[in-house]
N, C-alpha and C positions, 0 to 999 in steps of 0.2 A: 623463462616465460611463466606467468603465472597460470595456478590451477585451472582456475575459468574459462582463461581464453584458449590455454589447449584443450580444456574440454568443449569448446565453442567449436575451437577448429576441426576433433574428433567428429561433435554431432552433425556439421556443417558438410564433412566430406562424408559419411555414411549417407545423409539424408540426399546430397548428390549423386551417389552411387544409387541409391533408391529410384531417384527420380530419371534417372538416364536411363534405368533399367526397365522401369513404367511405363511412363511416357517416350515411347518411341515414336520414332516419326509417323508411322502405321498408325498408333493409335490419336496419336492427335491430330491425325487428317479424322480420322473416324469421330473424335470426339468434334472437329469442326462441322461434319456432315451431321451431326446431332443437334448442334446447336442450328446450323440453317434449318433445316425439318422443321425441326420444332415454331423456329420462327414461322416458317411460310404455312407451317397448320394454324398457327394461332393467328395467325392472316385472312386464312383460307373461313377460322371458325368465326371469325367477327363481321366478315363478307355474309357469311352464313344467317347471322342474327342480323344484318343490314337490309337483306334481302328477304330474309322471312316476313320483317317489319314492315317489307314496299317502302323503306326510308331513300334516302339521297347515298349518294356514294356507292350501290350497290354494282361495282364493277366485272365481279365473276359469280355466278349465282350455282353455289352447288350444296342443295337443299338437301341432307342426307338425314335423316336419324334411325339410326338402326336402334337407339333405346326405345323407340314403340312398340318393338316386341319383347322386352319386360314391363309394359304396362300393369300388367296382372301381379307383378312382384309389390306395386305400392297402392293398388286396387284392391278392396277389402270384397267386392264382386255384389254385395245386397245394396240396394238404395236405402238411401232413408226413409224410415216410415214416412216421414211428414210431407212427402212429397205424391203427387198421381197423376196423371195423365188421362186425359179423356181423348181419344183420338179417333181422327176423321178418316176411316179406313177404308177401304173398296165394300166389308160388311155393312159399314153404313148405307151406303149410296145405294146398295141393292135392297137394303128397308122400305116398306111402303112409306115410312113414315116420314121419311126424308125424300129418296127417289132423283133428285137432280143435285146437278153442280153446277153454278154455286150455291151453297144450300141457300134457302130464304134465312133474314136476316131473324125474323119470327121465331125458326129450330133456334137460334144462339141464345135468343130471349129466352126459350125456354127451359134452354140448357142450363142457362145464367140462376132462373129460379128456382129451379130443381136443385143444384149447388148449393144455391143461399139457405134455401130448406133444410137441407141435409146437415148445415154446417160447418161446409168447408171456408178455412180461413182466407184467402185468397182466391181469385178466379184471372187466371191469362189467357188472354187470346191472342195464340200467334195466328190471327190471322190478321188481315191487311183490311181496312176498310176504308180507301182514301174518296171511294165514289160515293155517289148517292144510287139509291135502288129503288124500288119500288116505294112511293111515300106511305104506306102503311106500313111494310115491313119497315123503314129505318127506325116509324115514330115507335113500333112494339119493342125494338131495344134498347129504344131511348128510355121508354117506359120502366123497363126491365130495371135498365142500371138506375135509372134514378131512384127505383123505389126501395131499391136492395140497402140494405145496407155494409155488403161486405164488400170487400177493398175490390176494386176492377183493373188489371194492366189490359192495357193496349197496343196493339204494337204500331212502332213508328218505324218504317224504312224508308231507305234513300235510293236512290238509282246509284250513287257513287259516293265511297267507304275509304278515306285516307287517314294514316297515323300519323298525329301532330303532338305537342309537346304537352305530354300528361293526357292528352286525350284522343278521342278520333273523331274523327268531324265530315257529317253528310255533307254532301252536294249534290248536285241535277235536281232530278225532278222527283220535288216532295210527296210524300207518300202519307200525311199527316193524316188521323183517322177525320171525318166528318164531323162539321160542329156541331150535329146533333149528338153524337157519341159522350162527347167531353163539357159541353156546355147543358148550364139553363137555360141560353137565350140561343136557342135554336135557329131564327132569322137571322141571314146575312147571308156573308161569304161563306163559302164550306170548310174553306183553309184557311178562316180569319181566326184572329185570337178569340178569345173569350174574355166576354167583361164579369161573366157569372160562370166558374167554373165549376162543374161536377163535382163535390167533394171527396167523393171516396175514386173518384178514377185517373188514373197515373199513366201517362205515355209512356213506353222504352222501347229502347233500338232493338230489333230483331236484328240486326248484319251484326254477320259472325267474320271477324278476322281470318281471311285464309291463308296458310301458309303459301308458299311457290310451289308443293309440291303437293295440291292443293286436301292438305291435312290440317285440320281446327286445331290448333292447341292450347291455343290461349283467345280470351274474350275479352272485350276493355271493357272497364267499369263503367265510366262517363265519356258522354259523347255530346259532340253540339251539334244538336239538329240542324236540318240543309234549312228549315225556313226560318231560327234564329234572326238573320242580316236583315229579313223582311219583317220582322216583328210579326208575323203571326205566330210565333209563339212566344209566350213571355218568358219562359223558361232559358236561361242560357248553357246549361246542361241537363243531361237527361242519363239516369241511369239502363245499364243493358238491359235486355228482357229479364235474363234469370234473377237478376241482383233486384230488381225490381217487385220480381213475384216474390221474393225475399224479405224483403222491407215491409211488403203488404201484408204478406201472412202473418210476420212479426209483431206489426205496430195498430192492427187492425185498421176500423174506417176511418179514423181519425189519425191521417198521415201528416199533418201538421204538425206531430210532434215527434214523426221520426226525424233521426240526424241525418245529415247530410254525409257524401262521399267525399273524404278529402283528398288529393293526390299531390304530394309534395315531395321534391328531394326523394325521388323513387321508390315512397311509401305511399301505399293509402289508407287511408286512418279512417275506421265508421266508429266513431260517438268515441265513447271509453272500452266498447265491446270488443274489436279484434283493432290487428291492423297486420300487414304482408306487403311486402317487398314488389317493387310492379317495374316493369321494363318504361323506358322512356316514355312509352307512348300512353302508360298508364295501364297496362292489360295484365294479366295474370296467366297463371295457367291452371287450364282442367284437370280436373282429377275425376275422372271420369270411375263412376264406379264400376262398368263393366264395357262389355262390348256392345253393341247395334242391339235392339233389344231386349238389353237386359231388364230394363222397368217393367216389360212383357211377362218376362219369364219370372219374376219375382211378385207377382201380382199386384206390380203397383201400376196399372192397365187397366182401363174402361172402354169400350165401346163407344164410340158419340150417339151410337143407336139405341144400347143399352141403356144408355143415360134418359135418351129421350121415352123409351118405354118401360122406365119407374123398373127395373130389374135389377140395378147397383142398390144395396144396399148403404142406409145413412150411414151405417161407424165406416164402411172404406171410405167415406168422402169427408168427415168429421173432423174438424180441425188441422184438416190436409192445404196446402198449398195444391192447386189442380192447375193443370196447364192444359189448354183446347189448344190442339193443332192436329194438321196433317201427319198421317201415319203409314208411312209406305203404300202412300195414294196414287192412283195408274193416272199419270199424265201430270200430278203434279211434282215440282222440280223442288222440293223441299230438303234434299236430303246431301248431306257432305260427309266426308272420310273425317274419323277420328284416329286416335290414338290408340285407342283398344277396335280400329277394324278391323287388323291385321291377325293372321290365328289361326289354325289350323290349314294351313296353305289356302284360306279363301280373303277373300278382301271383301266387304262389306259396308254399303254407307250408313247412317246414322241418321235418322229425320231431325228437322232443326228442333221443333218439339223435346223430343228426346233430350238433343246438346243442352239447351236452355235449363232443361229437369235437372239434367247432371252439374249443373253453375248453381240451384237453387239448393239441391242435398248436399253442395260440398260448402256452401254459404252456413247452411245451417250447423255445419261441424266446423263451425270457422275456430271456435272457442274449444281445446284439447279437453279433455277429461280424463281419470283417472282409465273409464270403461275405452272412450272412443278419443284414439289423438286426433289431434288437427287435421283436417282434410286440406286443408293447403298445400300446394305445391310446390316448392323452390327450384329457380331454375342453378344448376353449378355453378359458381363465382368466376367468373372469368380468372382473377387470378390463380384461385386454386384448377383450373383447366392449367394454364399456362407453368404454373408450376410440377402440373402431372406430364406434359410433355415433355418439358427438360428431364424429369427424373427419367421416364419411358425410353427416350429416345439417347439418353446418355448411357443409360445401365445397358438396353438393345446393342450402343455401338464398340462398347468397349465389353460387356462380352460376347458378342460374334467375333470383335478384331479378333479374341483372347485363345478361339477354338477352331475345331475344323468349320468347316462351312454345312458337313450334314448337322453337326451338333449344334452349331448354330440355329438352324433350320428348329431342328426341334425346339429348343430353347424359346426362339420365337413365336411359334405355336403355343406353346405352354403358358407363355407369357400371357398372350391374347386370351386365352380362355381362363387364367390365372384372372388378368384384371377385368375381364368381363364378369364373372360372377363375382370378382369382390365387390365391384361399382357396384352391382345391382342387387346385392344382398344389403350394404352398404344403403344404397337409396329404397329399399322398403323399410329399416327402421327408421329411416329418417326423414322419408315425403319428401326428398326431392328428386329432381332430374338429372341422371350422368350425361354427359355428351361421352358417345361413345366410338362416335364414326373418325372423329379429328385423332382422338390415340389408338384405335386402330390402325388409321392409316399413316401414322409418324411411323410405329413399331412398323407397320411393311416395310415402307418405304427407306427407313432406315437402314433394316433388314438388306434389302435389296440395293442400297447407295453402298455401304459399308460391303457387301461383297462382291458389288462390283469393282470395286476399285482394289479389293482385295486381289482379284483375279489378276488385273491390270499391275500390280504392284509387284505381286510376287510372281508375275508371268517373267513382268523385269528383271528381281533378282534371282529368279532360274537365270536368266540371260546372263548374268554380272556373275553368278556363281561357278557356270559352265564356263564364261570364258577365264575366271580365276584360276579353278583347280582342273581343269582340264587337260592341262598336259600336267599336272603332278598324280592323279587320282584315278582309278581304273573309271568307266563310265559307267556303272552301278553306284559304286561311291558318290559321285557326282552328283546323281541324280537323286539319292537319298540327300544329301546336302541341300540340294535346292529346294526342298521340302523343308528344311528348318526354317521355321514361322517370322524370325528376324532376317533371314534374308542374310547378306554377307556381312551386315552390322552384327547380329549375331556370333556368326560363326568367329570372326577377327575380333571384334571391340577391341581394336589396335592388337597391340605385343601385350602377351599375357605369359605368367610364366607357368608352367606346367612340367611333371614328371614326363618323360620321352627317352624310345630306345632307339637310338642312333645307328643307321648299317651303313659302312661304308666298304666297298668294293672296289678293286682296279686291277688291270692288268700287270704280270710278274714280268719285265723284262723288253715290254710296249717298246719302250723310246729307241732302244740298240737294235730290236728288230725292225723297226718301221723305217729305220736308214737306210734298210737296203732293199726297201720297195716300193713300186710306183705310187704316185699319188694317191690316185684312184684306187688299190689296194687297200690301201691306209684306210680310206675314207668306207670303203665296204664292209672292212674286219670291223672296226669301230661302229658300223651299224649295224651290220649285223649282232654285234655283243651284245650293244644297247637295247637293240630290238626283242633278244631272249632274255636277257636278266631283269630288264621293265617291266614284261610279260609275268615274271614269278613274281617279280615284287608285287605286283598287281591281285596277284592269284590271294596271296595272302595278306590282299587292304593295308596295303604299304602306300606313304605318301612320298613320291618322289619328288625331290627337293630340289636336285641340280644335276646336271654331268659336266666334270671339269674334265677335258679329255677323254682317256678315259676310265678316269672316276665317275662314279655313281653313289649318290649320297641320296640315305631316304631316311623315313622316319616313323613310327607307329604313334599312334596315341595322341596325335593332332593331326585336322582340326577336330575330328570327331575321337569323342572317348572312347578309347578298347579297353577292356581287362583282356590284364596276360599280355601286355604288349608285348612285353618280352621274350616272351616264348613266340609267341607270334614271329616277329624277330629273326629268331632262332631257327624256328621251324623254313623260312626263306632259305634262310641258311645252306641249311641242309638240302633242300629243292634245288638250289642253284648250283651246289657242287655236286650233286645225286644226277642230276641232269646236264650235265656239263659235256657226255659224250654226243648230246645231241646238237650242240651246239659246233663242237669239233665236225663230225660228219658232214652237216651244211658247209662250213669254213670249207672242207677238203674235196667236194664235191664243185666247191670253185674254184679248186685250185691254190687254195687259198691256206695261210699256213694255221696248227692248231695254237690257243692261247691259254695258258693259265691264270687265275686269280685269286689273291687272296683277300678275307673279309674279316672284318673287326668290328665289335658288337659293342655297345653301353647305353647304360640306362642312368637315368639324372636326372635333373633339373635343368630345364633351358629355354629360351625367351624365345617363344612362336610368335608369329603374327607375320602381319605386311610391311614389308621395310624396303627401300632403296628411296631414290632422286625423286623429285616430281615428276620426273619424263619417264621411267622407270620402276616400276615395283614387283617386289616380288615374294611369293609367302613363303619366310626360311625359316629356321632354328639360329639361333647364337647362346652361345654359353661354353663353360671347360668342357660340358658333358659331348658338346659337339668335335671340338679339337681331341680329345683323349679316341676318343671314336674313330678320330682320322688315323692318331700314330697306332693304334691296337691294328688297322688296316696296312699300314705302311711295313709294320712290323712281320703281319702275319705270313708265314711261306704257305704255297702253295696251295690253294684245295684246304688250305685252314681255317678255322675261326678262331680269330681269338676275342676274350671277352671281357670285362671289368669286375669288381666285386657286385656290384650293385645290380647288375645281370645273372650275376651267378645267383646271387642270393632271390629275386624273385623266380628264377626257375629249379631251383637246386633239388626239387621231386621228380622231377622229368627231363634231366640230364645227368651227364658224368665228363668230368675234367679231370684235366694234368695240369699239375703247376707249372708256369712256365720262367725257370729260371734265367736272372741273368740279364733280363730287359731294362732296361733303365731309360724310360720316357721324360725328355723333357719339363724340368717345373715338377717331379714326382719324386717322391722318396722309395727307393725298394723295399725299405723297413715295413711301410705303413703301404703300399700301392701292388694290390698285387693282380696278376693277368692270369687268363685261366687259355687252357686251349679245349675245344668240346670234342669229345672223345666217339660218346655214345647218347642216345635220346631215346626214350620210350613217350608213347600214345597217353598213358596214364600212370599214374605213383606204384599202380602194382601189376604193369604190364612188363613183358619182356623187354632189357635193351637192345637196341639195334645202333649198329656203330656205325658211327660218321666216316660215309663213301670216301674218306679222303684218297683211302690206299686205291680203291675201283676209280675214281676220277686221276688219280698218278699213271695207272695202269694204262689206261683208256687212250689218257695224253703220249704216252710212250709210244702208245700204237701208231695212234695215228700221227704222230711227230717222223715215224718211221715209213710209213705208207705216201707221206707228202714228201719224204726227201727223196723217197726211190721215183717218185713221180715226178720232180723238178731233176734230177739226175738224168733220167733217161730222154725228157722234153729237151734239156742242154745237150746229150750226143747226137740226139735227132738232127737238133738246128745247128750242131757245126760250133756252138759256141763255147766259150772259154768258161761262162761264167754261169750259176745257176738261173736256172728261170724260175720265177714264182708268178705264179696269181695269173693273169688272162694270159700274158707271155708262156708259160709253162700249156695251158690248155689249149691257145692258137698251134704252137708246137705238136702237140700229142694229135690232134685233128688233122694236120698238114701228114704225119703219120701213119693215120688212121685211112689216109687216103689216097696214097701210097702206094701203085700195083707190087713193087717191092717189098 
């Protein structure tokens, strides 16, 4: 055969011995419950994004993100300067100078002038102005905005907020401001279009995209207003509020030459300036610089009162984008959960105001710098999710299979808080968003798939294990056995060949004696023997192999590894002929006659495993090591051991032997084959010897050989009979005697 191909066939069978050894059927059920997980999370996480969206197909709606509580890891916590808030607070309303709600339309004129003064770059009103009011009040903010000249948003809402393809798009009942607000030609309809429109004043959407769990996280760019279809507005989209107060502040009152929003192929592209990644519907996400507040506590916060009574100073207002809205105002409904509401075990909403400010200062860091990265936010690639599942939930399943099930546990643990602060170390240098609830719950749940079926698995080969070695193995043995992790695949992996010391046992002279005793006789010595010499083998995690009659064949050192098998062995040995008068006393307390045995010992090489018929099996030994073992018993007299070279030589510190001349075994040369008988055995290499009870078991047996024949002798004159009695016959007799007024 050539080089190659035997070394093809060397790598071929290693690398199958590798993979039989690996992948066992345990672990590839586990790696199978890895891969469904994983699938049904990344089911579970697209359901998730289906249903945040209010899109089609939202079948199972389970809204989770536990990544809101590291907000603060990709939150730099100060707003942007360029941004302030003038807001409508319960302080206001308690001012003389304002005093009612809703305020006159006159304060916003004011307001409006005061801003333009001061000059700030932009002015938003989230507020709603879709009615008419008092005709003086509308005509002073018409007045207001037309004379100003810095950029004015407006806000435009809808009764009803849907995400459609790149965009979101109003319905019901329009909410479009007054044509006094947005026009020069002030007659008409109130929600007609304009044939002369305001130059510096821009409509945008105030609705904010809620999630189902109803948390903001993201805003869309452009939107088509609900009165588009009717043409009163010319406009076929319109940007949100913040992105709007954005544009204004940037491009001043001449927005005729800002660019437009583009949204394509799940990008949106403004001018040459930035462009970011948007979900279908066209939206993005916040990057909220803090929590509820924060523009408060950072003093980017005005008063609407303060404003109106000249008390803000011009540079906080100076080239600021300013947003007018409602500010955690009593009875107005302004206000929704963000992302940063969550925080010190309180939960906290957010005024829309605020939302809007935090979409205008992450606008303005749209473009990275050396000082300040991109405020933009990514949300995690679906594939690289899908890719972190399978690795999660594969590594989880195959190593849980691999350990116990506490160290599993930990492992798992570890894991979760492992991949929890990598994500989210991970997503502060980089501005985006981990999904962290979907590989959470893979690692649980895997966690928990993989040991339940562990339980269920190796509940089974406990079962298959106990009823394998159950009659060969004491039940301590056993039940350590069924704790091996492979189960009885492990323990067998067929016929293996292994070093093993062979004991084999059997009665001196059985066959000639048991002619001349009843059946039931027979059948009681014979269990009785089997039932005390099983017992010792036992005593010293001996595997009993077979009883052929009455032979007894056992084995050390499979299925499970001993050191010292051989002494082990040995040491039986010695237990079984040390203890042999207690087995005579039972025998003769029934009547029953005393029996001798001799034992032969060897250690070898020999093929263990599961072997017999289909119908049939049974876990033996086969090999010379086993036959040599049988004739060293066949051989041995009385209450002896005898033993192999290969025996002697692993115990040769803690015995002492006679050479045993003269023997000539089958298939053996005497030259080269020699037999030892064991003499003496000590505890340790430098303890005393203590000699092998052979002479005290000869003794023992003499006794009671002489005690059972005076007792079947005197049972035979009792009964009159010719011939000896043994066994129940002998004991019916003695009792018929025993009661006997004679």
């Amino acid at each position: 055969m050539p080089q190659t191909t035997l070394t093809s066939f060397m790598i071929a069978a290693l690398l199958g011995r590798h993979i039989r050894y690996w992948y066992t059927y345990r672990i590839a059920v586990a790696i199978l419950i890895a891969l469904v997980l994983s699938g049904g999370m990344f089911w579970i996480y697209t359901q998730q994004l289906t249903c945040d969206a209010h899109a089609s197909g939202c079948l199972v709606n389970v809204s989770v993100h536990p990544e809101d509580r590291f907000a603060p890891l990709y939150d730099p916590g100060k707003p942007n300067d360029g941004v302030l808030i003038v807001g409508i607070d319960n302080a206001s309303l308690q001012d003389p100078k304002v005093s009612s709600y809703p305020i006159p339309r006159s304060k916003y004129a004011e307001a409006l002038l005061a801003l333009s003064k001061a000059g700030a770059a932009a002015v938003a009103f989230d507020i709603n102005f879709p009615d008419l009011s008092l005709p003086a009040e509308d005509q002073a903010l018409h007045d207001a905005i037309a004379q100003t000249k810095t950029p004015v948003v407006l806000a435009y809402g809808a009764g009803v907020f849907n995400p459609g393809q790149g965009r979101y798009v109003q319905s019901g009942v329009t909410q479009i401001p007054i044509r006094a607000f947005r026009c020069l030609d002030t007659t008409g309809d109130k929600s007609g279009a304009c044939s002369q429109p305001l130059p510096n004043v821009v409509l945008a959407s105030t609705d904010l995209a809620v999630d189902n769990d109803g948390v903001v996280r993201r805003v869309p760019l452009v939107i088509q207003p609900s009165c588009y279809p009717t043409s009163c507005s010319s406009t076929p989209l319109i940007d949100t509020f913040g992105l709007a107060a954005y544009r204004a502040g940037l491009f001043g009152p001449d927005l005729s030459g800002a660019p437009e929003i583009q949204v394509a192929n799940g990008t949106a592209t403004f001018g040459t300036a930035w462009s970011t990644p948007v979900s279908p519907s066209g939206s993005i996400l916040i990057n909220y610089s803090g929590p509820p507040g924060n523009f408060k506590d950072y003093h980017h916060y005005v008063s609407f009162a303060d404003l109106l009574n000249g008390s803000v100073p011009d540079d906080m207002i100076r080239d600021k984008i300013v947003l007018v809205g409602a500010y955690g105002l009593t009875g107005v409904n302004d206000e929704q959960l963000a992302t940063t509401s969550f925080g010190g075990n309180t939960t906290a909403a957010m005024p829309g105001v605020e939302i809007q400010a935090n979409v205008a200062q992450m606008l303005i860091n749209a473009v990275g710098t050396t000082l300040n990265p991109s405020r933009f936010l990514t949300a995690e690639p679906p594939w690289v999710l899908l890719l972190i599942l399978l690795v999660l939930t594969l590594a989880t399943a195959v190593g849980v299979a691999r350990v116990t099930v506490l160290w599993g546990l930990v492992g798992t643990v570890l894991a979760l808080v492992a991949f929890t602060f990598g994500m989210s170390a991970a997503s502060a240098f980089n501005n985006w968003v981990p999904d962290l609830f979907h590989p959470w719950l893979a690692i649980a749940l895997t966690y928990s798939g993989v040991t339940a079926y562990r339980f269920l698995y190796e509940d089974r080969e406990k079962r298959k294990v106990t009823a394998l070695f159950g009659t060969y193995l004491k039940p301590e043995i056993v039940a350590q056995l069924a704790k091996t992790r492979g189960g009885v695949e492990d323990i067998l992996r067929g016929g293996e060949r292994r070093d093993i010391s062979l004991f084999f046992v059997d009665i001196r002279g059985f066959t000639s004696m048991s002619e001349s005793m009843a059946p039931n006789d027979v059948t009681e010595v014979i269990q009785m023997y089997l039932d005390h010499l099983s017992g010792i083998i036992f005593t010293w995690d001996g595997t009993i192999d077979k009883y052929v009659g009455d032979e007894i064949m056992a084995f050390w050192n499979a299925p499970r590894d001993q050191e010292n098998h051989a002494l082990l062995a040995i040491r039986c040995a010695y237990d079984c002929i040390n203890r042999a008068h207690e087995l005579q006393e039972r025998l003769l307390a029934k009547g029953l006659p005393p029996i001798r045995y001799g034992i032969g010992i060897n250690t070898g090489p020999a093929v263990v495993g599961n072997m017999g018929s289909r119908s049939r099996l049974q876990y033996t030994a086969l090999g010379d090591t086993v036959n040599t073992a049988a004739r060293f018993c066949a051989h041995a007299p009385a209450f002896q051991v005898l033993i192999g070279q290969a025996t002697y030589d692993a115990c040769r510190d803690y015995i002492a032997v006679d050479l045993v001349p003269g023997v000539q075994l089958k298939g053996k040369s005497a030259e080269t084959f020699r037999i030892y008988d064991v003499t003496a055995i000590r505890q340790s290499p430098d303890a005393p010897w203590v000699q092998f009870p052979t002479h005290t078991a000869t003794q023992s047996h003499s006794t009671f050989t002489a005690q059972y024949t005076q007792q079947t002798v005197i049972a035979a004159g009792e009964s009159g009979s010719s011939d000896i009695l043994v066994g129940q016959e002998a004991q019916d007799a003695l009792a018929r005697q025993a009661r006997s007024p004679n």
